[in-house]
Structures are given as structure tokens and as C-alpha cells.
C-alpha positions as CSV (number, residue, x, y, z in Angstrom):
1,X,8.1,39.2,17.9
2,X,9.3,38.8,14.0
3,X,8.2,40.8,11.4
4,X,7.9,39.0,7.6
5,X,10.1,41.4,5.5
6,X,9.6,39.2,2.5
7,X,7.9,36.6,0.7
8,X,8.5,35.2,-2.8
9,X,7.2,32.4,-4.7
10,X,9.6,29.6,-5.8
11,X,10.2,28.3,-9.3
12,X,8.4,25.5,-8.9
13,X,5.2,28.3,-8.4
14,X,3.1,26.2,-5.5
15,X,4.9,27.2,-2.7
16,X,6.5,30.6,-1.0
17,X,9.5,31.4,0.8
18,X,8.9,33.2,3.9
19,X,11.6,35.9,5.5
20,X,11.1,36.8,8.9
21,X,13.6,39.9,9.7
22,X,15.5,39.5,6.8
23,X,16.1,35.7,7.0
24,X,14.4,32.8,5.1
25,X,12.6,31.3,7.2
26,X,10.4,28.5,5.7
27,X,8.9,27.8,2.6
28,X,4.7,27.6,2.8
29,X,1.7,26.7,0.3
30,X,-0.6,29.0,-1.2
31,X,-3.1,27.5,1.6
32,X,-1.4,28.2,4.4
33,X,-0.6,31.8,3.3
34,X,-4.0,32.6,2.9
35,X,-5.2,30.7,6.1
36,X,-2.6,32.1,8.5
37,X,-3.2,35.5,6.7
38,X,0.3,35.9,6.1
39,X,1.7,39.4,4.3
40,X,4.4,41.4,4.3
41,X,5.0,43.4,7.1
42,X,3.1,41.3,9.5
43,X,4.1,41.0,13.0
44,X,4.5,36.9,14.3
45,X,5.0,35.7,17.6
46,X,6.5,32.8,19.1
47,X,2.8,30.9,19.1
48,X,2.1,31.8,15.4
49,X,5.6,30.9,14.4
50,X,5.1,27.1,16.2
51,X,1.4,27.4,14.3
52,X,3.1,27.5,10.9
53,X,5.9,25.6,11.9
54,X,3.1,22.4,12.6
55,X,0.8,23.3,9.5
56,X,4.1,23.0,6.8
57,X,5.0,19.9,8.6
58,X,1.4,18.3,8.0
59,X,1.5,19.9,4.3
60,X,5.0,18.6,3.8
61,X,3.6,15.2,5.1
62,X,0.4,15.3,2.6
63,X,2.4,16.4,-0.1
64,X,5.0,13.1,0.1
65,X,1.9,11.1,0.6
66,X,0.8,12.9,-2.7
67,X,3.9,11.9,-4.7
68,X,4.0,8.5,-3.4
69,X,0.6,8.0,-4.6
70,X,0.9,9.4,-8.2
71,X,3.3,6.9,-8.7
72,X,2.3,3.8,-7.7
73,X,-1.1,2.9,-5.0
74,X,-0.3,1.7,-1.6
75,X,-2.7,0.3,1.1
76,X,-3.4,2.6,4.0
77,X,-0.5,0.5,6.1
78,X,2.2,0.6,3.4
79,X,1.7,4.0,3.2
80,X,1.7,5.4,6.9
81,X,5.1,3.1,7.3
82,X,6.9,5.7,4.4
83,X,5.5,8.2,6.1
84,X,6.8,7.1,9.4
85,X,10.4,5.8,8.0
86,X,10.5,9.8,6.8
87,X,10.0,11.0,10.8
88,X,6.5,12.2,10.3
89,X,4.8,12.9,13.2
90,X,1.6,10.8,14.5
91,X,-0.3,13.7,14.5
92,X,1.2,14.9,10.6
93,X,0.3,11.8,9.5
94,X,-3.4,11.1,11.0
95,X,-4.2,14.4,9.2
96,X,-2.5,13.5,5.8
97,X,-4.6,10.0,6.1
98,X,-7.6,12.1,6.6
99,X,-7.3,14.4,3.6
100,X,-6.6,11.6,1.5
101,X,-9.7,9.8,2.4
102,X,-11.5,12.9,2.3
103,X,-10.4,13.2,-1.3
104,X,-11.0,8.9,-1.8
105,X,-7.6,8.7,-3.2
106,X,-6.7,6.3,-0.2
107,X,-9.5,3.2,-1.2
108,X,-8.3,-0.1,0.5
109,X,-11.1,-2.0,-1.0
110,X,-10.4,-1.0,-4.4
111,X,-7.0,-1.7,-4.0
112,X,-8.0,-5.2,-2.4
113,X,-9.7,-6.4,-5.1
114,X,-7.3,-5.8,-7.6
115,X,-4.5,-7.2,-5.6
116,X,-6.7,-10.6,-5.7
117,X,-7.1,-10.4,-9.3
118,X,-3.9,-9.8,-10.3
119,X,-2.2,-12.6,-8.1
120,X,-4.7,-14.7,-9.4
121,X,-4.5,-14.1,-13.3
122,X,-0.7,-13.6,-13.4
123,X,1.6,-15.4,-10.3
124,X,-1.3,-17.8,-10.1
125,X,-1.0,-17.9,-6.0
126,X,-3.6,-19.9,-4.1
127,X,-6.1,-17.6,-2.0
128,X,-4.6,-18.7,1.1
129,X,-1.2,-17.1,-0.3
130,X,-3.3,-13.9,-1.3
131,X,-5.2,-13.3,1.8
132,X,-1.8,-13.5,4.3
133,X,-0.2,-11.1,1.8
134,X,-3.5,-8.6,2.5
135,X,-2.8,-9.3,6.5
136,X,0.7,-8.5,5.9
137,X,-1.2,-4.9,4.3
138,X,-2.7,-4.2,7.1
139,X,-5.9,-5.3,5.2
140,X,-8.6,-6.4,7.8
141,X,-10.3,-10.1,7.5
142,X,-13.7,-8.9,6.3
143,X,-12.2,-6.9,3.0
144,X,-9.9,-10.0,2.2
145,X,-13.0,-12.5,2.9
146,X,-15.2,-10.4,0.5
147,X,-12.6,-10.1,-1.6
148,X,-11.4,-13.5,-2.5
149,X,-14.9,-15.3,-2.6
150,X,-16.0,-11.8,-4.9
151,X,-13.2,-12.6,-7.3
152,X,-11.4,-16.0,-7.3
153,X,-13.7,-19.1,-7.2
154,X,-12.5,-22.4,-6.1
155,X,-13.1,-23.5,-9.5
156,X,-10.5,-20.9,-10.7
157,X,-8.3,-21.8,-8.2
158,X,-8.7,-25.4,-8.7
159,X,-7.5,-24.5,-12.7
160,X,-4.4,-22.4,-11.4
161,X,-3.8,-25.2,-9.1
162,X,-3.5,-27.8,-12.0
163,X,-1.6,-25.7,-14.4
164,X,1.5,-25.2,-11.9
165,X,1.5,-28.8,-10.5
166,X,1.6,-30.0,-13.9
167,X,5.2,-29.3,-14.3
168,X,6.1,-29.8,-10.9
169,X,4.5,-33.3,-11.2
170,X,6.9,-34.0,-14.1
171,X,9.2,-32.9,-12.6
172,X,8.9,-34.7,-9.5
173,X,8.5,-38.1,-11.2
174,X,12.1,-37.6,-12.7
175,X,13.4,-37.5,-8.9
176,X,11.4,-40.3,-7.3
177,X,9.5,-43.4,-8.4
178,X,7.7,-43.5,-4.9
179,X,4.5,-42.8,-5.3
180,X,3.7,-41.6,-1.8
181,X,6.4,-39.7,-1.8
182,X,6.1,-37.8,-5.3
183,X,2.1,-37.1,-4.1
184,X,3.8,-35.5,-0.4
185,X,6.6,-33.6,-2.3
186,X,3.3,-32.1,-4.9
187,X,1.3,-31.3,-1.8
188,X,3.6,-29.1,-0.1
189,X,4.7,-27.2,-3.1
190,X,1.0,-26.6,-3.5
191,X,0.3,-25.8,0.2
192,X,2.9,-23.1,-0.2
193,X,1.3,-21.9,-2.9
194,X,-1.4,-20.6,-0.7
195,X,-4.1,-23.3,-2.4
196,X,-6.5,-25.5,0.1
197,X,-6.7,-28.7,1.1
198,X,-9.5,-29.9,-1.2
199,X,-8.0,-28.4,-4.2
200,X,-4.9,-29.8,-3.6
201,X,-6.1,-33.1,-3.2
202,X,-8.4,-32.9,-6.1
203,X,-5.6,-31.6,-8.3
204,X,-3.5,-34.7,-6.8
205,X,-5.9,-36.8,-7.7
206,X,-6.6,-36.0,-11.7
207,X,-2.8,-36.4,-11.8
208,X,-1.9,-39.4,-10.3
209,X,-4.9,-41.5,-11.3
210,X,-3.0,-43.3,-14.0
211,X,0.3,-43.8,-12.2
């Protein structure tokens, strides 16, 4: 059995430094103070220490979460791999993914959406190229689906499709007077580009119809 001899705040005056006999022992939120009813002079067994030891741990875990978010948003997936690559325990990090939620500042949809419209508008990728970037988010098939046909038509595709083959196709026709081949070398760029089939072709088409 410990007894808490002391506890101060710290500068940064969100957190407190706990003393057990003397001796820091960890530094706590305002929360968990109140919570775990923690005061001078209190008496804390081996249970209760474990107890505090696992509640800072999940608080420690929220808080990074926090600061990650405030600078930049992540999807949930991007976000639980920091948290993991830190040593965060399953169980800190199911609870920090819950809070979050709880407080909507973890909104993959959102984020979804805005991923697609910001590909679209200013690296001009296909959808095809968008939705395996989502995947690679850990964004599921039904968000990406509503996504894409929600906020890049094929006719907008079909117009970022023309305006980067353009100057591949010039460029292209500087390398090869084979038509066959200068239409296969277009179609792959294009496929990699993440744009479909019938765009490709239709932007292959306007193209090459007076070569």
C-alpha cells in the first residue's frame, strides 16, 4: 500500500504530477483525478495503482490522437497505424477510436468526399486511381462507390482525361510515327491514371481522328 504525499499541477496546467511516498510517480488529467478520486494523503494499492496506470495509458493514447488530428485529418486506418507504430495498446486504442467518434471528430465520409474532390480538381487522377487510394485508407467499397459517383461524373473525368493526354499525345507523336503504337503508349498512361476504359477510348478517339 502507497500513500500520495503530493500532487502538483504542471506548467503546461492540464495535467498533474502524482507522488506516491515521496516519489513521482505519474503525471494524470484533471479527469482521471477526479474520477479515481485521487487526493493527498490517500492510501493506493497495487490494483488502483494498475487502474491508473491503464487509464493514463488510454489518456495518453487520446491525447496523441488529439494532436495528430489538430494538425492535419486522417482516415480511421491512418490513424490507428500512428497509434500502433507509438506501442499503443489494442485496447488504448479501441477506446481513443471511440471517444473520437463519440465527439465526430473521426468522420470517414467526410473525409472521403473531400479526398475525391480534391484529386479530381487538382492531380486530375482517374476515379479508378482515387478509389484504390481510399482501399489503401482502409475506406470500405460502399463510402468510395457513393463517393465517386456523388462527386466526379464521367463527364468530368472524361475533361480531366483530355487535358493530361493532350500533352502526352504531343508528346508521343515526337517519339513514334506509328499510329498504333502512339494510341497503345496514350492508353496505358491513361489507364495508370486510374481513368476507364470508355473514357480512355473516347479521349483517344477526339485526338487521333485527324492523324
Amino acid at each position: 500500500m502507497k500513500t500520495i504525499t503530493k500532487i502538483s499541477r504542471q506548467q503546461n496546467g492540464e495535467r498533474y504530477n502524482i507522488f506516491l511516498d515521496e516519489v513521482f510517480f505519474c503525471g494524470v488529467t484533471e479527469d482521471t483525478l477526479i474520477r479515481m478520486n485521487l487526493k493527498k494523503g490517500a492510501k493506493i494499492d497495487e490494483e488502483a495503482l494498475k487502474a491508473l496506470e491503464e487509464e493514463e495509458s488510454k489518456n495518453r493514447c487520446f491525447s496523441y490522437a488529439i494532436y495528430l488530428l489538430g494538425r492535419q485529418n486522417y482516415f480511421e486506418k491512418v490513424l490507428v497505424e500512428k497509434l500502433k507504430r507509438k506501442e499503443y495498446s489494442e485496447e488504448d486504442i479501441q477506446y481513443t477510436l471511440e471517444k473520437l467518434r463519440y465527439y465526430n471528430y473521426l468522420d470517414d465520409s467526410r473525409l472521403t468526399e473531400a479526398f475525391v474532390r480534391d484529386k479530381k480538381r487538382f492531380s486530375k487522377k482517374g476515379p479508378r486511381y482515387i478509389a484504390e487510394a481510399l482501399r489503401n485508407k482502409g475506406v470500405s467499397q460502399e463510402q468510395i462507390t457513393k463517393a465517386l459517383e456523388e462527386n466526379y461524373s464521367t463527364e468530368e473525368a472524361y475533361e480531366n482525361c483530355i487535358g493530361i493526354a493532350e500533352k502526352k499525345f504531343e508528346y508521343y507523336k515526337k517519339k513514334t510515327d506509328d499510329l498504333y503504337q502512339l494510341k497503345s503508349k496514350l492508353y496505358a498512361f491513361l489507364a495508370q491514371r486510374g481513368f476507364s476504359s470508355e473514357v480512355i477510348k473516347r479521349t483517344i478517339e477526339k485526338l487521333t481522328k485527324d492523324e
